[in-house]
N, C-alpha and C positions, 0 to 999 in steps of 0.2 A: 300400404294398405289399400289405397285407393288402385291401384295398376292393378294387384290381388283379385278385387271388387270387378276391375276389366273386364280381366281374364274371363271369371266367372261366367259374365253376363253376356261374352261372346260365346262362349262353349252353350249355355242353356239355348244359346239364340239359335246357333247351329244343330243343336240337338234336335231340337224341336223343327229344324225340319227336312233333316233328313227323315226322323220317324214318322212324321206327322202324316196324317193321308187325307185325302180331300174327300168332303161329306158324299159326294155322291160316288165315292169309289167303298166308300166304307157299310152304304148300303143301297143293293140294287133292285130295281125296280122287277116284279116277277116276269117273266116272259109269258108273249102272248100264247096261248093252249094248245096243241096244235088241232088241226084241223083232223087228221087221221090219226087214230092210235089202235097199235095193235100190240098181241104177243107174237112176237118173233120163234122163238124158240121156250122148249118147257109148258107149261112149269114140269117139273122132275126133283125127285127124290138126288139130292149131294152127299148126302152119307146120312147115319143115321145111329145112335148108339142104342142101348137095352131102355133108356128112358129121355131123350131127346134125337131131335132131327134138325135137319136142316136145307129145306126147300127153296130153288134157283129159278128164276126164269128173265128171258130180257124183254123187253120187247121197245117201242118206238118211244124217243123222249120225249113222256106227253106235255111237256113245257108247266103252265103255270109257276107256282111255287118254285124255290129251290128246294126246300125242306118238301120231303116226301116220306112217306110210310108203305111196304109193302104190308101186305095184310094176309093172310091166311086163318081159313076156315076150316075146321077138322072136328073129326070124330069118329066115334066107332060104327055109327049109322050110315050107308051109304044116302039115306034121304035125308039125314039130319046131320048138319057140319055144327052141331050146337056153342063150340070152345073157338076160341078166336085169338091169335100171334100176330104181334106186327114188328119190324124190327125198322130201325130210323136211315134213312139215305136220304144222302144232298147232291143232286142233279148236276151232271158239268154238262154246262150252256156247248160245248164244244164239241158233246159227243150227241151223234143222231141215234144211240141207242144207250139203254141204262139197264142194267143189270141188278136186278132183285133180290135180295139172299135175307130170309126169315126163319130163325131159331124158335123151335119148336118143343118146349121142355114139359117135365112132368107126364111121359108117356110111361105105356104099361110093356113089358120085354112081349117076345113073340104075338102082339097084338099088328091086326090091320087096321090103317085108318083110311076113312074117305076125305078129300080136300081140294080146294077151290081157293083160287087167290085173285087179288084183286090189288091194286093201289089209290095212295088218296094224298091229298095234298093236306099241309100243315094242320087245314081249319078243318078237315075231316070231310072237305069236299072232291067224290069221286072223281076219276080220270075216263070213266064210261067203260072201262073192258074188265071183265069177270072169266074166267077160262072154266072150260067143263070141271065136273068131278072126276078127280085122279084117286088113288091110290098108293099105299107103301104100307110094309109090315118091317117092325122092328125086331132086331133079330135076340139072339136067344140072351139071356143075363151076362152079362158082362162082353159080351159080342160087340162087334162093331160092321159096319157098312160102309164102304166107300164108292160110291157108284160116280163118281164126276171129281176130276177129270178123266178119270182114269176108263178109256173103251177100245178094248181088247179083242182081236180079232178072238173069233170060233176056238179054232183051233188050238191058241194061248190060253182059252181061258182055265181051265183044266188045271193046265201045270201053275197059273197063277196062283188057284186054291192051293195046290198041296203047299208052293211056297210060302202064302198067308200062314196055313196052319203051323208050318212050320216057324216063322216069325215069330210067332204068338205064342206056341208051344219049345221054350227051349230045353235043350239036356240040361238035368238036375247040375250035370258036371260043370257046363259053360258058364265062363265069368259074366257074371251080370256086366252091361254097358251101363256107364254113365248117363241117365235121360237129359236129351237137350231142352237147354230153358226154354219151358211155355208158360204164360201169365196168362191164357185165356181158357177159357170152359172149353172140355174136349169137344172135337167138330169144327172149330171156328179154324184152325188155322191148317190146309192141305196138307195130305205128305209129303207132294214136290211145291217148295217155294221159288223156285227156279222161276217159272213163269208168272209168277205173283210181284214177283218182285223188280222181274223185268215191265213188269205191264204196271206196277207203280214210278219206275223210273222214265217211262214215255208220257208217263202224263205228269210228272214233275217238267221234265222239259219242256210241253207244253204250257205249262204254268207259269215256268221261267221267262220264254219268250215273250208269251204275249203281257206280261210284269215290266219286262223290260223296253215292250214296243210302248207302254202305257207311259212309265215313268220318259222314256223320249217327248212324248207330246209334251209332257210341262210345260208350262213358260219358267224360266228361272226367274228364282226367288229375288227381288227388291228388297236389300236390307237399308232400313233407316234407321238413322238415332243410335 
């Protein structure tokens, strides 16, 4: 019983600390603000259905917080952005640019909105950059828009449409396809994942690395008793 009793209290011992993380890794202190911020690229209309959207833009990591909020401003007034979206993103310390993306729901089909984005950190305190009044019109009831990534030269874009419609519109005759599993509200997930998925495994490897140049510094652990 007592060896049993051992056993135990060596395995809890080891447990505890491989899992275990040390307090200042477990929460980090914000980063200082940066000095310059701007948008980069956007903002711009990424697709859009008959009653929701979804507006992109990047621009410079404006440090503080991790926790951020893109924020967009909308409405049917071009002088009045009265309705307000914001959707939640956490900053990588590692990248010198961060990319925005805010879901825009409860819109009205073939209407135009005017809109203006901005971000803000956790406690609701701004990052100082506001971008003009933009523009998008949602397309007709049960329509959809895809405008990012997808840019087409002139020439293509033409034949793109008749293959959209055709897409969209199939022969009475043609076997329905199987729909691949989606668990998110349409818009959120591209129709090429190709690149999405590539561009999440670059920055896992990122993660991995500098995880594993962290866990290197340790000192090793001092077991007593």
């Amino acid at each position: 019983m007592s060896r049993m009793l051992f056993r135990l209290a060596i395995a809890a011992t080891v447990g505890s600390l491989l899992f275990s993380t040390p307090t200042e890794a477990q929460v980090l202190p914000p980063l200082k603000k940066a000095t310059r911020v701007g948008i980069i690229e956007g903002p711009e209309l990424e697709s859009a259905h008959d009653d929701l959207a979804i507006v992109r833009w990047t621009m410079c990591n404006p440090g503080g917080s991790d926790d951020h909020f893109g924020v967009v401003y909308y409405g049917t007034d071009p002088e009045d952005q009265k309705h307000k979206a914001e959707s939640h993103i956490r900053l990588n310390r590692a990248h010198a640019e961060t990319i925005f993306r805010v879901r825009i729901s409860g819109l009205q089909p073939r209407t135009t909105y005017y809109y203006r984005v901005m971000s803000i950190e956790s406690d609701g305190g701004s990052d100082g950059v506001a971008s003009p009044v933009k523009w998008f019109t949602t397309p007709r009831p049960g329509g959809r828009l895809l405008v990012y990534p997808a840019r087409l030269a002139p020439e293509r874009e033409e034949s793109n449409v008749r293959l959209a419609k055709t897409e969209t519109s199939p022969s009475p005759t043609a076997e329905s396809a199987k729909p691949a599993y989606d668990p998110y509200p349409p818009g959120i997930l591209p129709r090429d994942l190709n690149p999405e998925i590539e561009r999440v495994r670059r920055e896992l490897r990122v993660i991995e690395g500098r995880t594993l140049a962290r866990w290197h510094t340790l000192k090793p652990p001092v077991l007593t008793g």
